[in-house]
Biopython code that builds the backbone (N, CA, C, O; Angstrom):
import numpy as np
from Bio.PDB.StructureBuilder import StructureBuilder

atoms = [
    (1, "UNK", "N", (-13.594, 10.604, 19.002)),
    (1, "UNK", "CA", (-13.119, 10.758, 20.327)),
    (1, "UNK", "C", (-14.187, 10.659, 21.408)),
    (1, "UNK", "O", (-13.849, 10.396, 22.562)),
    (2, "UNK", "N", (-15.705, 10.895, 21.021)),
    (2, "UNK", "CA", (-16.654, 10.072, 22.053)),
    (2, "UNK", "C", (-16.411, 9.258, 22.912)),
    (2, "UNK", "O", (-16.232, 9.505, 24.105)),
    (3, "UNK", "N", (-16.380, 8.120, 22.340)),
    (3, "UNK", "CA", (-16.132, 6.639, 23.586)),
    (3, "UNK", "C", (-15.069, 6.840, 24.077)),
    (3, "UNK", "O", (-14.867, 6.645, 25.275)),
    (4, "UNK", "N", (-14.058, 7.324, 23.158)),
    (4, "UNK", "CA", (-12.581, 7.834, 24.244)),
    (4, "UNK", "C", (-12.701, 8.157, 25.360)),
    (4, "UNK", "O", (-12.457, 7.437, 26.328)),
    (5, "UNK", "N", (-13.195, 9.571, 25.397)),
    (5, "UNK", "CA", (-13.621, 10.325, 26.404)),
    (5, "UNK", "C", (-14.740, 9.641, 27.505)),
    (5, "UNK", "O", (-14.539, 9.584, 28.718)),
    (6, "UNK", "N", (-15.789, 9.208, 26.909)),
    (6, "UNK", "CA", (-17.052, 8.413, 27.760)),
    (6, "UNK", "C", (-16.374, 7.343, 28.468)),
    (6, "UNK", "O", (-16.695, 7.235, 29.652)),
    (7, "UNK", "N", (-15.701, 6.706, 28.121)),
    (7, "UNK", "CA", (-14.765, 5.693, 28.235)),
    (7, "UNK", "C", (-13.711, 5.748, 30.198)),
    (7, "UNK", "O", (-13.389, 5.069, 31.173)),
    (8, "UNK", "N", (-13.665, 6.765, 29.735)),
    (8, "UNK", "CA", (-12.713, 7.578, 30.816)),
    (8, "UNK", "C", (-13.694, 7.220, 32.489)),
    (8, "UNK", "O", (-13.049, 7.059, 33.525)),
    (9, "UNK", "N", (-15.127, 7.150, 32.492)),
    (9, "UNK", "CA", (-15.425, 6.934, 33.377)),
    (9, "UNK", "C", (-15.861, 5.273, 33.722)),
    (9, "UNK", "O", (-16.075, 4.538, 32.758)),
    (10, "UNK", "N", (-15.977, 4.750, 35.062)),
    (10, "UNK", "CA", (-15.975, 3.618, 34.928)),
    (10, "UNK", "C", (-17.667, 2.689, 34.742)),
    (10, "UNK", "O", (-17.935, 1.607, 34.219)),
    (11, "UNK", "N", (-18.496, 3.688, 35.418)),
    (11, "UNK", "CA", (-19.897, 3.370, 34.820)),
    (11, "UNK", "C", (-20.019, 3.370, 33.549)),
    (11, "UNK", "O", (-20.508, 2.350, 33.063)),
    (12, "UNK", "N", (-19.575, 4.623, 32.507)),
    (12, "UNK", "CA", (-20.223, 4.354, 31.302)),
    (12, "UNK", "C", (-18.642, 3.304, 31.045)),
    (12, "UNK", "O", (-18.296, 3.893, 30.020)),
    (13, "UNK", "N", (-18.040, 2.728, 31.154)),
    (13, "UNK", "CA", (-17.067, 1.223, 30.762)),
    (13, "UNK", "C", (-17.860, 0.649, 30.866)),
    (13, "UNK", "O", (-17.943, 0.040, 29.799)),
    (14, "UNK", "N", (-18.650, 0.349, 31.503)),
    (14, "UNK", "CA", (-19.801, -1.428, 31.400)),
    (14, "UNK", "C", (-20.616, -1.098, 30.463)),
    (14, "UNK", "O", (-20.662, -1.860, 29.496)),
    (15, "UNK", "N", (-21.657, 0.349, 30.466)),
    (15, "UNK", "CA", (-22.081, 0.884, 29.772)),
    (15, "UNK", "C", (-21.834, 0.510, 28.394)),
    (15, "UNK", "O", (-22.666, -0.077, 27.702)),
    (16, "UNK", "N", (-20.657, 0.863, 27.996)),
    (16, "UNK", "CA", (-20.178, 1.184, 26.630)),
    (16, "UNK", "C", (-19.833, -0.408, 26.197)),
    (16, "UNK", "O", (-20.117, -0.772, 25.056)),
    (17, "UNK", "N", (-19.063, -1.562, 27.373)),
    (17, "UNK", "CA", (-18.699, -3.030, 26.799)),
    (17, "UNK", "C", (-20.204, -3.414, 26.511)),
    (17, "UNK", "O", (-20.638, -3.741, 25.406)),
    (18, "UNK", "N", (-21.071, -3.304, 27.912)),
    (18, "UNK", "CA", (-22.584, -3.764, 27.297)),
    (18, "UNK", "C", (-23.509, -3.548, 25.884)),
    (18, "UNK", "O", (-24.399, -4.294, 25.477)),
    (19, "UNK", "N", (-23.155, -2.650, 25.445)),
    (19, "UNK", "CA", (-23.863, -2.112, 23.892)),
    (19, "UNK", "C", (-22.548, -2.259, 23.213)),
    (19, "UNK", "O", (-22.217, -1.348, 22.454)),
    (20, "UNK", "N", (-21.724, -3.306, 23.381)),
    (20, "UNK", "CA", (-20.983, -3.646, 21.831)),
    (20, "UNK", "C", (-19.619, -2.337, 21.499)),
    (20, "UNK", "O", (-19.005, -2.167, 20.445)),
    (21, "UNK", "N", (-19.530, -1.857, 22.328)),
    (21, "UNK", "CA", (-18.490, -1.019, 21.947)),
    (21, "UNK", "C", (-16.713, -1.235, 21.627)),
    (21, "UNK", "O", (-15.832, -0.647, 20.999)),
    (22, "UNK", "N", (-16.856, -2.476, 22.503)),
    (22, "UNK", "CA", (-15.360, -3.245, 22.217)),
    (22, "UNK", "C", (-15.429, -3.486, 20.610)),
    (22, "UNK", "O", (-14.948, -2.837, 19.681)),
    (23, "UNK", "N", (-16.191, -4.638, 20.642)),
    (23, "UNK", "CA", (-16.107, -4.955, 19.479)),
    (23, "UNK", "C", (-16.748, -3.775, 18.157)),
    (23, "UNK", "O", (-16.279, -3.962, 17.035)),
    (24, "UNK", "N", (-17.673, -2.737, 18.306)),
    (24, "UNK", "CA", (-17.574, -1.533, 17.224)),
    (24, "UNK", "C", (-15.710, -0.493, 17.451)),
    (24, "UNK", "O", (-15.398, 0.380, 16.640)),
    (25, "UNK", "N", (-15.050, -0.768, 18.313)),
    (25, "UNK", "CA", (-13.821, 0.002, 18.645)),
    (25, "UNK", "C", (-12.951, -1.033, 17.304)),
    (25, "UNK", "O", (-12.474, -0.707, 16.217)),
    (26, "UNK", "N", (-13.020, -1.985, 17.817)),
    (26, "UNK", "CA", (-12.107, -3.258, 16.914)),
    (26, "UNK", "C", (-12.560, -3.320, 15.291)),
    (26, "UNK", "O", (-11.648, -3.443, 14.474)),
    (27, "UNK", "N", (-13.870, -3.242, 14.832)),
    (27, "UNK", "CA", (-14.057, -3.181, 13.612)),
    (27, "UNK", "C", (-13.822, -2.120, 12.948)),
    (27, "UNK", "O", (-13.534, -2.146, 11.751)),
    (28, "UNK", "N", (-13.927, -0.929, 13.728)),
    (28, "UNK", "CA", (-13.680, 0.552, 13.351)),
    (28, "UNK", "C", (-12.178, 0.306, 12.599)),
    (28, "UNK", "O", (-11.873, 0.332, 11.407)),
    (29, "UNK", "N", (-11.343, 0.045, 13.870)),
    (29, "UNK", "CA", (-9.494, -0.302, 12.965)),
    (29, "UNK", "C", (-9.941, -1.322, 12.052)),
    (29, "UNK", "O", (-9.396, -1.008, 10.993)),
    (30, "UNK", "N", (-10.532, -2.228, 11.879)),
    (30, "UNK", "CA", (-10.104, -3.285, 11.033)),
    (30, "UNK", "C", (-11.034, -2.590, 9.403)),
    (30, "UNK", "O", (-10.366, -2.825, 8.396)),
    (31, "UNK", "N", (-11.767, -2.178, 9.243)),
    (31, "UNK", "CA", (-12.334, -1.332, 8.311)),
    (31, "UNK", "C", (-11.228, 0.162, 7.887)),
    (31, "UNK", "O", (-10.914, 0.491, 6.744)),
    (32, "UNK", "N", (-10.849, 0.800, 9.060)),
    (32, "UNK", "CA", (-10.018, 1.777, 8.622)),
    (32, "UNK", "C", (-8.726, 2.112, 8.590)),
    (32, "UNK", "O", (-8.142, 3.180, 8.405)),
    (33, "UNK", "N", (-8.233, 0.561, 8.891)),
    (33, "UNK", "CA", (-6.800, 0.020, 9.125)),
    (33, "UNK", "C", (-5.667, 1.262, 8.639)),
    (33, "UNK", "O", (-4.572, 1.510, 9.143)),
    (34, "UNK", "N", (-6.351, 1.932, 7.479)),
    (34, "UNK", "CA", (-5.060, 2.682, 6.925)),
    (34, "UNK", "C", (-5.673, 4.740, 7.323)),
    (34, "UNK", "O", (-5.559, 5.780, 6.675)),
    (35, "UNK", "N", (-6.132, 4.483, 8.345)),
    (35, "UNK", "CA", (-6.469, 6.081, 8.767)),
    (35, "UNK", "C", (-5.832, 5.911, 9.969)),
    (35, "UNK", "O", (-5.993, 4.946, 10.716)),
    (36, "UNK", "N", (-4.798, 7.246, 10.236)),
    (36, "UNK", "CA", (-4.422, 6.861, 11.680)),
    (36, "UNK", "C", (-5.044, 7.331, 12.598)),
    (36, "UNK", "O", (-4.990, 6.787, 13.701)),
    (37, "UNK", "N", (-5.945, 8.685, 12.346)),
    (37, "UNK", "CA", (-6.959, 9.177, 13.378)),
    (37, "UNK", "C", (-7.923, 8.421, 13.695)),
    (37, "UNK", "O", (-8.585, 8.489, 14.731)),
    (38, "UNK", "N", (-8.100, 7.334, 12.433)),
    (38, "UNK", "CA", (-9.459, 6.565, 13.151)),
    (38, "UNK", "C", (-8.452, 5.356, 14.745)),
    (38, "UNK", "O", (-8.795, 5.073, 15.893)),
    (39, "UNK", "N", (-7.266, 5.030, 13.944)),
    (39, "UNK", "CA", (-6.250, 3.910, 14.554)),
    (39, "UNK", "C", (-6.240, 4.899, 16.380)),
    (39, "UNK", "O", (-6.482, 4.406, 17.482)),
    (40, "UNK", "N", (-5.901, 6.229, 16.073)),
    (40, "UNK", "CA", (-5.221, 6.875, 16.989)),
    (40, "UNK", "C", (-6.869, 6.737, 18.090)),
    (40, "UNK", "O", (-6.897, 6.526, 19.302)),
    (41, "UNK", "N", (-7.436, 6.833, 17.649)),
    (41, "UNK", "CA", (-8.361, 7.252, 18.136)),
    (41, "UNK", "C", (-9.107, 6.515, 19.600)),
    (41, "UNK", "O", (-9.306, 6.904, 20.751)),
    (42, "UNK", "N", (-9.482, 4.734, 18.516)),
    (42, "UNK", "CA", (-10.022, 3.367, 18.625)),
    (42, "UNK", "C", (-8.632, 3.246, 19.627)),
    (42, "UNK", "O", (-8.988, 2.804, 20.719)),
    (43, "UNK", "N", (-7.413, 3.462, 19.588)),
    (43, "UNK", "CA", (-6.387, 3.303, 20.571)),
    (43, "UNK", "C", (-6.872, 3.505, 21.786)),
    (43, "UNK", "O", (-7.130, 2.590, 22.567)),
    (44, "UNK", "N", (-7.040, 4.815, 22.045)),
    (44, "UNK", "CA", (-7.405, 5.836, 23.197)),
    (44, "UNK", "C", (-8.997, 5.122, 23.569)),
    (44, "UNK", "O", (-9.213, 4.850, 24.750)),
    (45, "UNK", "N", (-9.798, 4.911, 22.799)),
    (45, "UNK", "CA", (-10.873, 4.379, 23.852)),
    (45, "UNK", "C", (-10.551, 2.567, 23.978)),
    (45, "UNK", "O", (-11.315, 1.986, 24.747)),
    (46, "UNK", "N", (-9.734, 1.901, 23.438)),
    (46, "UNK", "CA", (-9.439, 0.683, 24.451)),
    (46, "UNK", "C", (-8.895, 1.015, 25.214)),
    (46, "UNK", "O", (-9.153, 0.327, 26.202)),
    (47, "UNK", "N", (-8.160, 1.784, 25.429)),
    (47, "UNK", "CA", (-6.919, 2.022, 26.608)),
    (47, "UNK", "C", (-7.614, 2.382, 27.379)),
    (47, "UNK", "O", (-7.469, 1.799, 28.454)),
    (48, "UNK", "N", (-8.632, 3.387, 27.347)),
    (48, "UNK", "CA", (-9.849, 3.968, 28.467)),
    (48, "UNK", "C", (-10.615, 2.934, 29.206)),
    (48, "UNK", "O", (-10.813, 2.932, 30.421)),
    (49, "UNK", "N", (-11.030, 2.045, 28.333)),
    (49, "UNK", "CA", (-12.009, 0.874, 28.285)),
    (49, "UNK", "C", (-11.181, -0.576, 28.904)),
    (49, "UNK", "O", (-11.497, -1.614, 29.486)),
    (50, "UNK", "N", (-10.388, -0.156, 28.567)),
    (50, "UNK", "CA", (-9.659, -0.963, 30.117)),
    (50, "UNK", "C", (-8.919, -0.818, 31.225)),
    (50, "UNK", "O", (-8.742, -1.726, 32.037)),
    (51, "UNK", "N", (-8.393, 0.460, 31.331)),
    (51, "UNK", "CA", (-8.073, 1.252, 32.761)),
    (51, "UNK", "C", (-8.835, 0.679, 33.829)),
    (51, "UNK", "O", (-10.031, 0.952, 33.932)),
    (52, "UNK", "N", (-8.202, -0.167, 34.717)),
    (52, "UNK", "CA", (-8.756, -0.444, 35.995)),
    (52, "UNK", "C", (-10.011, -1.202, 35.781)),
    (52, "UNK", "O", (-10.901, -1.110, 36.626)),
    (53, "UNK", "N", (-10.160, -1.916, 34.766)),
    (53, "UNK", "CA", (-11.327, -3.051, 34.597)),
    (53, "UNK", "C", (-11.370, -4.272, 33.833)),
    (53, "UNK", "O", (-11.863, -4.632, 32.765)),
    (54, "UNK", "N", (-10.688, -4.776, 34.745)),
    (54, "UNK", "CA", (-10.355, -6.103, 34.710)),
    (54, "UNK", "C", (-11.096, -7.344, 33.677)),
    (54, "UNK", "O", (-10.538, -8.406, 33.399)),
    (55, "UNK", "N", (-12.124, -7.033, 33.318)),
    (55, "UNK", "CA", (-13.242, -7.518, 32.688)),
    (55, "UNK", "C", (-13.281, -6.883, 31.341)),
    (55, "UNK", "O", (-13.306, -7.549, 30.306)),
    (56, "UNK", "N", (-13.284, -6.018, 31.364)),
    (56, "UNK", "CA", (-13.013, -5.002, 29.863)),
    (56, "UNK", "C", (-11.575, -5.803, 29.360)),
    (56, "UNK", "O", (-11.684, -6.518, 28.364)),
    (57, "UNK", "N", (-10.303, -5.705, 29.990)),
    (57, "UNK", "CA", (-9.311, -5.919, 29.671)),
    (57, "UNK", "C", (-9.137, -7.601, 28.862)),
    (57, "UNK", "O", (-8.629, -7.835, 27.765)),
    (58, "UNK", "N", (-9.738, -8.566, 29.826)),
    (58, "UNK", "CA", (-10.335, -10.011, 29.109)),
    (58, "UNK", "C", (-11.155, -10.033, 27.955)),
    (58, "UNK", "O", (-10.957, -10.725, 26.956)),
    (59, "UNK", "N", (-12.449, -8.930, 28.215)),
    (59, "UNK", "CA", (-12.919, -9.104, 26.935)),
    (59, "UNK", "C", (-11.805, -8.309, 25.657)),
    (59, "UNK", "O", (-11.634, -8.838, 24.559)),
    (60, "UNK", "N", (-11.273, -7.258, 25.979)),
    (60, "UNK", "CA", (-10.508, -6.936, 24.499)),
    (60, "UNK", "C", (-9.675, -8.110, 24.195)),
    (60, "UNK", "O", (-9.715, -8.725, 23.129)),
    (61, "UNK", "N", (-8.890, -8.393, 25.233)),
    (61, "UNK", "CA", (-7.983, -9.899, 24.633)),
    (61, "UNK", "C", (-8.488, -10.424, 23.598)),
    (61, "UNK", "O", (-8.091, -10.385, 22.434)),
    (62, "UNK", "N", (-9.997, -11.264, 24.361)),
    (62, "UNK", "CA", (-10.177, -12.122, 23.557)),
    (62, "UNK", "C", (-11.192, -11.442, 22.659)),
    (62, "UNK", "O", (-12.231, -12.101, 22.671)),
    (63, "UNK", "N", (-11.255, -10.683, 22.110)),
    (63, "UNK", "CA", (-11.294, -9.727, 21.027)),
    (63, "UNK", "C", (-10.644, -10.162, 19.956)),
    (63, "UNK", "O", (-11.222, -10.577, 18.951)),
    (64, "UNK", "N", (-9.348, -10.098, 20.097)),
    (64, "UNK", "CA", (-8.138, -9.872, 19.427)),
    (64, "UNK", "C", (-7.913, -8.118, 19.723)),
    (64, "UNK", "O", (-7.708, -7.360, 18.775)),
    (65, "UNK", "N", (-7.968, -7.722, 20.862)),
    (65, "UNK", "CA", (-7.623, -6.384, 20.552)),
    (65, "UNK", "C", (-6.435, -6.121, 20.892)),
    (65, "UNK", "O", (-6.197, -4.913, 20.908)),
    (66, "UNK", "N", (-5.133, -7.155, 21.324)),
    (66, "UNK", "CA", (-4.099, -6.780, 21.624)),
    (66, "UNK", "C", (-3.625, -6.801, 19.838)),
    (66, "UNK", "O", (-2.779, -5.939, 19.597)),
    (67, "UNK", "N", (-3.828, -7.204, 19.250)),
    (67, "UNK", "CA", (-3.524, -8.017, 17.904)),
    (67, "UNK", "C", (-3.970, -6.460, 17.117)),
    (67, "UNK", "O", (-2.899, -6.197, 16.570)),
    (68, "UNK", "N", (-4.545, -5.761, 16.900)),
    (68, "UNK", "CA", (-5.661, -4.995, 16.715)),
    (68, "UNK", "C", (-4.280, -3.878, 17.073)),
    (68, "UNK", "O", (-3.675, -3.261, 16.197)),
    (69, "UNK", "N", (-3.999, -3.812, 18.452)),
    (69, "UNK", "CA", (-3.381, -2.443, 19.056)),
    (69, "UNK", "C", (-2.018, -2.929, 17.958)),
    (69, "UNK", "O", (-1.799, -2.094, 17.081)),
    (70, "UNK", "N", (-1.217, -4.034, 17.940)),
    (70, "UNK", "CA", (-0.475, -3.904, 17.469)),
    (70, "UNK", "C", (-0.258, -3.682, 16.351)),
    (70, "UNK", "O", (0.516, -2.748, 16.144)),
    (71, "UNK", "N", (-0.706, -4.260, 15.406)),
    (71, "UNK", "CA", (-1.166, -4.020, 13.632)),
    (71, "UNK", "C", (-0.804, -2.773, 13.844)),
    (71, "UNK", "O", (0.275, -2.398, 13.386)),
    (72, "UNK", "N", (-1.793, -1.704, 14.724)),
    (72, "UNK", "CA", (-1.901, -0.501, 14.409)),
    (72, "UNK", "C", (-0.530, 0.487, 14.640)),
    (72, "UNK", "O", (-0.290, 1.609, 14.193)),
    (73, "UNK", "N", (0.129, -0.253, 15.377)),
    (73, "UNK", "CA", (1.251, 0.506, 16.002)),
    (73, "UNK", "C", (2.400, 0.231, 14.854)),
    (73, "UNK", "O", (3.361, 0.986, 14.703)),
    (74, "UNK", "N", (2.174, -0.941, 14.071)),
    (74, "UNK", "CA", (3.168, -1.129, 13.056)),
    (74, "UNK", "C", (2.734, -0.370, 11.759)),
    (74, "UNK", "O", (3.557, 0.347, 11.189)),
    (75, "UNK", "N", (1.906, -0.461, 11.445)),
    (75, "UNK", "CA", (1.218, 0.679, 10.234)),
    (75, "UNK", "C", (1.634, 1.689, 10.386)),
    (75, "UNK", "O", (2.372, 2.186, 9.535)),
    (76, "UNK", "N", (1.318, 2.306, 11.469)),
    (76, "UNK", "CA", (1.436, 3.976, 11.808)),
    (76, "UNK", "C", (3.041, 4.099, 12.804)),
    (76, "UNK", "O", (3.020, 4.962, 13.682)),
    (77, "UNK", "N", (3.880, 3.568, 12.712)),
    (77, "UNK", "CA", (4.674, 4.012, 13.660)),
    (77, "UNK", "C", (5.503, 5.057, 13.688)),
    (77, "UNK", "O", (6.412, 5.297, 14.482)),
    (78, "UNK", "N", (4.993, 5.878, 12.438)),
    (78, "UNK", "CA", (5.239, 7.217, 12.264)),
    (78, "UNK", "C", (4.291, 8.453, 13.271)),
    (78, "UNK", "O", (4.382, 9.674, 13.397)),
    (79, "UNK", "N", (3.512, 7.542, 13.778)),
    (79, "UNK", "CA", (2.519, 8.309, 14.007)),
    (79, "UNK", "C", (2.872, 8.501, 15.602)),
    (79, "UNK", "O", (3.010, 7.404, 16.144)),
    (80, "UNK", "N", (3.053, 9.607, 16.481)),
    (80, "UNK", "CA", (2.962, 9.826, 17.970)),
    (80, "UNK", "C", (1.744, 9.274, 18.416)),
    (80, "UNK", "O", (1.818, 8.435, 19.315)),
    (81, "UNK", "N", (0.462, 9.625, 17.895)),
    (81, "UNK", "CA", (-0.373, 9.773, 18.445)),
    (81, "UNK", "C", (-0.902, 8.377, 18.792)),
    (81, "UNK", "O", (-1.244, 7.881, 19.866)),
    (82, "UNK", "N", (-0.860, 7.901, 17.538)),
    (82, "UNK", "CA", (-1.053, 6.035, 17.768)),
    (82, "UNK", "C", (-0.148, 5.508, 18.786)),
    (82, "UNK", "O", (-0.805, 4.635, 19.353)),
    (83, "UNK", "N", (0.844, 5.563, 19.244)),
    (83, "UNK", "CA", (1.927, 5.046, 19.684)),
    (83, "UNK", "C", (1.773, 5.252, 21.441)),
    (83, "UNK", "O", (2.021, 4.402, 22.296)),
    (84, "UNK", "N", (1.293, 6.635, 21.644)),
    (84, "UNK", "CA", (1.082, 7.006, 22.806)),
    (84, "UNK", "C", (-0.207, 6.546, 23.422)),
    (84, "UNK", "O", (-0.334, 6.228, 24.604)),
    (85, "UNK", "N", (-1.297, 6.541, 22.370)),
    (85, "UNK", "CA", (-2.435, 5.917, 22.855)),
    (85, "UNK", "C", (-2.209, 3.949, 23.371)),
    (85, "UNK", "O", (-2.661, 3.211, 24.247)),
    (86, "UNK", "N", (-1.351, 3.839, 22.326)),
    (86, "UNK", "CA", (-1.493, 1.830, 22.470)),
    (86, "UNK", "C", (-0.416, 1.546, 23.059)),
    (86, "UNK", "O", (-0.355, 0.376, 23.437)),
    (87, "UNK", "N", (0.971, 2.560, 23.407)),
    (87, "UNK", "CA", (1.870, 1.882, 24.862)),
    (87, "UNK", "C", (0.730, 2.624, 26.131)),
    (87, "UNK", "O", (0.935, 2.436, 27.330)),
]
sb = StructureBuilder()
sb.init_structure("model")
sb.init_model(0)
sb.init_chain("A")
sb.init_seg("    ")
for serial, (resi, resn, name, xyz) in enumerate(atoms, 1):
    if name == "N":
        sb.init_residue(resn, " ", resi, " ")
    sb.init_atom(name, np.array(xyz, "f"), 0.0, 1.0, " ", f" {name:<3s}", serial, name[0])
structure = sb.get_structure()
């Protein structure tokens, strides 16, 4: 829940895209595809990580992190927590 939270502000957002954090958010799910706290988690700091930054939001795209949010929402759709983080 770190970058989640760090995430939340908009300095450390460049911060956090500049040192690779999109893409460590995206490998995190794709390595722990079947944990939903890690899923729930990696949810909540893209969603942070692109709140109101337009640039964050392009780079997750082309990430694949819409692809990424969804996987996760179909795995876990038992899960609130995933669900609330990635709508």
């Amino acid at each position: 829940g770190v970058l989640l939270n760090l995430a939340y502000d908009e300095d450390n957002q460049i911060t956090i895209t500049n040192a690779g954090g999109i893409e460590a958010v995206l490998s995190a799910m794709q390595r722990h595809e079947g944990s939903v706290g890690v899923e729930e988690w990696a949810c909540g700091a893209l969603c942070n990580l692109a709140h109101d930054n337009d640039d964050n939001q392009i780079t997750i795209a082309n990430a694949g992190g819409i692809e990424a949010v969804i996987s996760a929402m179909q795995r876990h759709e038992g899960s609130a927590g995933v669900e609330e983080w990635a709508c």
